[in-house]
N, C-alpha and C positions, 0 to 999 in steps of 0.2 A: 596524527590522529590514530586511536585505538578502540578495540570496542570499550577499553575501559576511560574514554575521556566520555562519560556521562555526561547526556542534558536532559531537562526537564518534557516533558511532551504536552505543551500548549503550557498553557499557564495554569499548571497544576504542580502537585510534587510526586508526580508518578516520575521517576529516575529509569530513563533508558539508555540501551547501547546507540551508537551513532547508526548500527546496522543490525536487523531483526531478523531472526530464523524463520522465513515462512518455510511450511510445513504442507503444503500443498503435495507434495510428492511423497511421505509418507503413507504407505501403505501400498497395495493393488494395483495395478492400473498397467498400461503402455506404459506412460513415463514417470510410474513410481520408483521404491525404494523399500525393497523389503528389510525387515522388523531388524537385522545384523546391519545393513547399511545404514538403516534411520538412526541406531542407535550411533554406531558411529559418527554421523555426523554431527546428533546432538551433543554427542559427550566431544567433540571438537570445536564446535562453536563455545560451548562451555568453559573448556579450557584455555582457549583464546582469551577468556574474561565477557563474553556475551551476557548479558540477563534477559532477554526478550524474544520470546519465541510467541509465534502469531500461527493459529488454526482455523478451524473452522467447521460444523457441525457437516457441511454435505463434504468435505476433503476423504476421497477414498470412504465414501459409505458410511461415515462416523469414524472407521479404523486408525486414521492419524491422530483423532481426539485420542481415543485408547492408547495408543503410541506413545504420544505425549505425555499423557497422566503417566504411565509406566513407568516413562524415564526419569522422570522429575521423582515421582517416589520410590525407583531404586537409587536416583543418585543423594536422596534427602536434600533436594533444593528447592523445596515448595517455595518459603519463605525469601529466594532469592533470586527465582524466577519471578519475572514481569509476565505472567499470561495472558494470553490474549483468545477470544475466541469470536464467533461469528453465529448470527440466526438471521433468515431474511430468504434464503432459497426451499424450498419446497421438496423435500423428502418423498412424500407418502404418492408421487407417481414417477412412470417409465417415464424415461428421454421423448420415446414417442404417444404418450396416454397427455403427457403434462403439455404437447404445444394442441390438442383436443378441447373439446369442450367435455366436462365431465371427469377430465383424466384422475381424479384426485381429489385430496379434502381441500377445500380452501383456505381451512384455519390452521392447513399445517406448513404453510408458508406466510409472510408479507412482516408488516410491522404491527398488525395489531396486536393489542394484550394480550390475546389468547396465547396466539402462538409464542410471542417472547415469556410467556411463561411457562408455555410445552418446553420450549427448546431449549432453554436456559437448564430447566432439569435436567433435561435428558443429558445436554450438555455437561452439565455437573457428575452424573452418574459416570459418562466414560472417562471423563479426565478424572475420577477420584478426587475429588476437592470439593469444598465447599463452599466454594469463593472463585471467581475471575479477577483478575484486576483490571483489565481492557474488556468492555462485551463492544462489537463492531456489530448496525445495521449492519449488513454486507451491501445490502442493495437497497433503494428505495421501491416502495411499491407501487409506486403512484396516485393509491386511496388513500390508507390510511391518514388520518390527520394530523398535524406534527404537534397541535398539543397532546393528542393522545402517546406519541410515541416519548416526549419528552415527559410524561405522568409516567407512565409505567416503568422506562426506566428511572428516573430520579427515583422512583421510589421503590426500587429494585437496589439501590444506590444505599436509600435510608436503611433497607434490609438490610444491606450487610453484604448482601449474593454476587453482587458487584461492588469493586471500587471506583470507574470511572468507565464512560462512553463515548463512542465515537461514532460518524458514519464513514462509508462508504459507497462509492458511485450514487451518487446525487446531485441535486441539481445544484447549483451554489445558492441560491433564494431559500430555496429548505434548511441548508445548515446553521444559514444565518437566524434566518427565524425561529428556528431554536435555540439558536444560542440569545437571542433577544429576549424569547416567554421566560428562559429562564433567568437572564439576567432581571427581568421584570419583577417574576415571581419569587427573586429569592432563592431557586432551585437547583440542583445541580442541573448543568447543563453540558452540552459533549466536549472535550477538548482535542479533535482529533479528526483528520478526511485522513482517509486512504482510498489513495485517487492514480490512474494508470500517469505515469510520467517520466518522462527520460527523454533523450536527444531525438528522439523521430515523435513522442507524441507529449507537445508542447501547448497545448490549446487550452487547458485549465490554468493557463498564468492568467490569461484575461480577468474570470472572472473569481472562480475557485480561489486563488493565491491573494487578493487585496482580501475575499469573505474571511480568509483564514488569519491576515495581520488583522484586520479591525478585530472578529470574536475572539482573540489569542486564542486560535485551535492552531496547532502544531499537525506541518505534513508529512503522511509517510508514502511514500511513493510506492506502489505495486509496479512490475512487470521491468525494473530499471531498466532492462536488456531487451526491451520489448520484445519477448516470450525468444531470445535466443538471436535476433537477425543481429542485436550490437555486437556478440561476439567474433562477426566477420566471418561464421563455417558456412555463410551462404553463399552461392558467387550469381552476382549478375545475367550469366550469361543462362544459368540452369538452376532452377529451385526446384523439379521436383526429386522428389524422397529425398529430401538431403535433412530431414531432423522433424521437429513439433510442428514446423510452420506449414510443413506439407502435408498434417493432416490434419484431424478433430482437431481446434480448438479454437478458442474464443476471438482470432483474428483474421481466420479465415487466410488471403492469399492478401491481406489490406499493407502489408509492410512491403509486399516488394512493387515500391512504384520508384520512380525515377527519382523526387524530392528527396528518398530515405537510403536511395543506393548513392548519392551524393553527400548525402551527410555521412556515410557509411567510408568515401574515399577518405575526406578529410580527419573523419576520428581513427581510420588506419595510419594516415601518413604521421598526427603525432604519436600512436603509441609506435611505430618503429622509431618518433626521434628518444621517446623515453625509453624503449627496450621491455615495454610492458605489453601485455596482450592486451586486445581492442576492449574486450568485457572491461578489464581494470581499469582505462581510462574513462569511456563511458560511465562507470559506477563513482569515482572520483569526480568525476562533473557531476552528477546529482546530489551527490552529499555535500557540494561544493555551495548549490544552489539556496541564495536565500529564503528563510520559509522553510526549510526541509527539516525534519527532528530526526527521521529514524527512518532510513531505505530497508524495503524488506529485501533480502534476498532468500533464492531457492534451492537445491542442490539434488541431483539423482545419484551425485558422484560423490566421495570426499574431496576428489581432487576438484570440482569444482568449488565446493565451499572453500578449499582453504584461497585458490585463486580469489575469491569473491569478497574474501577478508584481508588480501592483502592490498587489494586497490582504498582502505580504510588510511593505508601509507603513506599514500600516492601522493605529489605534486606535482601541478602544472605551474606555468611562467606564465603572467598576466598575457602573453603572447597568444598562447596557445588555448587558454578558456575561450579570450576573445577570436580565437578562429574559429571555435566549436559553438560558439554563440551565436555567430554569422551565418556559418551554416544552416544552424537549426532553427533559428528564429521563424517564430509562426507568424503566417499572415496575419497583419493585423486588420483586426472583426470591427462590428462598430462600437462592444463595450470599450477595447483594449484602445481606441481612435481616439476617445475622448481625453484618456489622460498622453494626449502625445503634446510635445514641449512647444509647440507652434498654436497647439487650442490654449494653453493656457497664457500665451505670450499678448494670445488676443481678447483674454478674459480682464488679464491684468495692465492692460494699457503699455504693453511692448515688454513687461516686466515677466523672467526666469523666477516663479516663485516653487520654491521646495515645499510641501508637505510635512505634517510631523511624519516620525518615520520611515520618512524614506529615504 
């Protein structure tokens, strides 16, 4: 595999790389990538054969949308960039005003029409285009209503402003239910979750992974390396300061429990029998995984990216998946209980019966 062995993302004809540029570290920040290294890395993914770069309106303060747009129209590849972008998180307050009552306008976050059509602009304005071809909920709101979110965009869609949509972090009952009004109504509807997944957070096959074969929405997995601990620079005995996970951010200290430093031995012991760094086998198993269209990955470094696109190479030996399978395999919940080979041996009168698609 390469980035250039193209597949479709959900049952649409949006045409993507098997591995997407997120852009989250573009711009400002502790763990960004200033404006010399971001290009660099875009203009690397690029050259590798990439089409698929993924952002998002609050990454570095708006600054990586700007980034983005930049690069694409210095390098004259609008029309061969897959863009992607995101509305759904709230701007208009502080870290500390937004967990308040008060902190902020309401209509300039969530899913309603207001804001998907503040943000879309504003969105349009920093990327210089006028047009997305991916727009991602990022987040669900938990009000607004999902015919409302599936009007505004379908007909965001009709505009022209967008070519297709997707969500992200939601519940799996929402994505389907939109993908149902729409297939009901005729409309365009999302082709697409981008949902956290990789070897230590496995919990969306339950329910997530069967909503996404029935709607044919195609998955792109965020976080593959779950925010850093796949790559093995943590050790066991001492996490702190030792990188992202020991400070701000969205997982707090939740990766270093004993389940995730075990699945952690076993995905080091195959990449020393393949000779590849632990990130690269982990990223080969997610893109491995059925259901998967397009893993996003992220870079502060070059040398990270170029590491991140050659696990795109990678093979394992049915040996070796199925140890990393074992491993990480998530408890099974009561959704994921019901389709196990013993409920249904007693549905069907002692009879193994397969499913279409499976």
């Amino acid at each position: 595999m390469s980035l250039t062995d193209f597949r479709t993302l959900g049952r649409s004809g949006l045409v993507v790389s098997p591995l997407a540029l997120g852009t989250m570290t573009f711009g400002p920040g502790e763990w960004g990538a200033d404006e010399a290294t971001s290009r660099a890395i875009f203009d690397a993914y690029r050259a590798a054969g990439g089409n698929f770069v993924d952002t998002a309106d609050i990454y570095s303060g708006g600054e990586s949308e700007t980034l983005v747009g930049k690069f694409i129209a210095d390098s004259g590849s609008r029309d061969e960039v897959v863009l992607a972008t995101k509305f759904g998180f709230n701007g208009s307050a502080s870290p500390l005003s937004a967990t308040q009552a008060g902190g902020g306008n309401p209509n300039a976050g969530g899913a309603g029409a207001k804001n998907i059509h503040r943000a879309l602009d504003a969105s349009l304005k920093r990327l210089g285009t006028d047009y997305v071809d991916l727009y991602w909920m990022h987040v669900w709101d938990g009000v607004t209503p999902v015919e409302e979110i599936v009007q505004t965009l379908g007909d965001l869609v009709r505009a022209g402003k967008i070519r297709y949509f997707g969500f992200s972090d939601m519940p799996a009952w929402l994505a389907m239910k939109a993908a149902t009004i729409a297939s009901e109504r005729r409309v365009p509807g999302p082709i697409a979750m981008q949902l956290e997944y990789s070897l230590v957070a496995r919990d969306v096959e339950a329910e997530h992974f069967p909503v996404a074969h029935e709607a044919a929405m195609g998955i792109m997995p965020w976080s593959p390396l779950a925010g850093g601990f796949l790559t093995g620079k943590y050790a066991r005995e001492n996490t702190a300061g030792t990188g992202r996970l020991s400070g701000a951010n969205p997982f707090g200290n939740s990766k270093f429990v004993d389940r995730n430093w075990d699945i952690l031995d076993v995905l080091k012991a195959i990449a020393l029998e393949l000779d590849r760094p632990p990130a690269q086998v982990a990223l080969a198993w997610t893109l491995a995984r059925p259901g998967v269209a397009s893993t996003l990955i992220g870079a502060s470094k070059l040398s990270q990216l170029e590491s991140n696109i050659a696990a795109a190479e990678l093979r394992m030996t049915a040996d070796q998946m199925h140890r990393l399978d074992i491993a990480s395999a998530p408890e099974t919940g009561f959704s994921a209980s019901l389709a196990q080979p013993f409920i249904r041996r007693m549905i069907f009168g002692g009879h193994g019966v397969v499913g279409w698609g499976a």
